[in-house]
C-alpha positions, 0 to 999 in steps of 0.5 A: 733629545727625548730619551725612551721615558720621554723626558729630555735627556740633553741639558745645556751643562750636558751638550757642552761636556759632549762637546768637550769630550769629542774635542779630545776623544773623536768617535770616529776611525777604527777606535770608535768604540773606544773613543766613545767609552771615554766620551760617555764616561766625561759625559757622565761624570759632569752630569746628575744622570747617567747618559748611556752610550746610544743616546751620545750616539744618536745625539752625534747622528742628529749633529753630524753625518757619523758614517760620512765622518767615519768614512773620511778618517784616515785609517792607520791599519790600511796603509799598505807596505811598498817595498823601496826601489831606487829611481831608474837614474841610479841603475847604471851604478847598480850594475856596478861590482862592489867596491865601486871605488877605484884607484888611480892605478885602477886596482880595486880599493876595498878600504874604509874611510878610517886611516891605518893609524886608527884601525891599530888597538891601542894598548895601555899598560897598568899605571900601577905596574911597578919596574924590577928597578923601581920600590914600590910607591907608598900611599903617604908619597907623591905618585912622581917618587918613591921613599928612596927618592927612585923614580917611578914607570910614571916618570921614566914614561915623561 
């Protein structure tokens, strides 16, 4: 390609870095523009003279149909937003009340799948607390005894 002065911009070492650089960066699509800032900068920073923007633009015209090739890219921001329904199979259970469960003596059943055992609270008492019987343990004592040989809450509770 012959640049405004004349002289032949596109050496061999240039073209291939073109082609490097769009195999990472396609000037196509919304991000065209952008793409093709980080294509001229890779250009650019492999070759002696600066290569401007529209000259890789009319490089890429003369190998490719760029219109055609914008066109074919799929264009994130144009997807539109479909509410989701449910196929017409399930509307027989749609128009039933809610809890749509029922027992065998046909009363409504509103309980989670979680058994009464687990829906308690739990409720740990301190292990340090210390009983109106018991001395307190010492730091140098086993947990299980005190220094009068009493028997500690931690015990009683085995």
């Amino acid at each position: 390609m012959v640049d405004q002065t004349g002289l032949d911009v596109w050496t061999l070492e240039s073209e291939i870095q073109l082609f490097h650089a769009i195999l990472n960066h396609k000037p196509v699509g919304a991000d065209r523009h952008f793409q093709m800032i980080y294509v001229c900068n890779l250009v650019n920073s492999f070759v002696s003279d600066p290569i401007s923007t529209d000259t890789i633009w009319k490089k890429l015209g003369s190998l490719y149909n760029m219109e055609e090739l914008h066109d074919s890219e799929v264009n994130p921001f144009q997807s539109k937003m479909k509410e989701f329904s449910l196929p017409e199979e399930y509307d027989s259970l749609k128009s039933l009340k809610y809890p749509r469960v029922t027992s065998q003596s046909g009363i409504s059943v509103s309980r989670s799948p979680r058994t009464d055992s687990f829906s308690q609270k739990r409720t740990r008492k301190s292990l340090r607390s210390v009983d109106s019987n018991t001395t307190p343990v010492s730091s140098t004592n086993s947990p299980a005894t005190t220094t009068a040989g009493s028997v500690t809450s931690r015990e009683k509770r085995r």
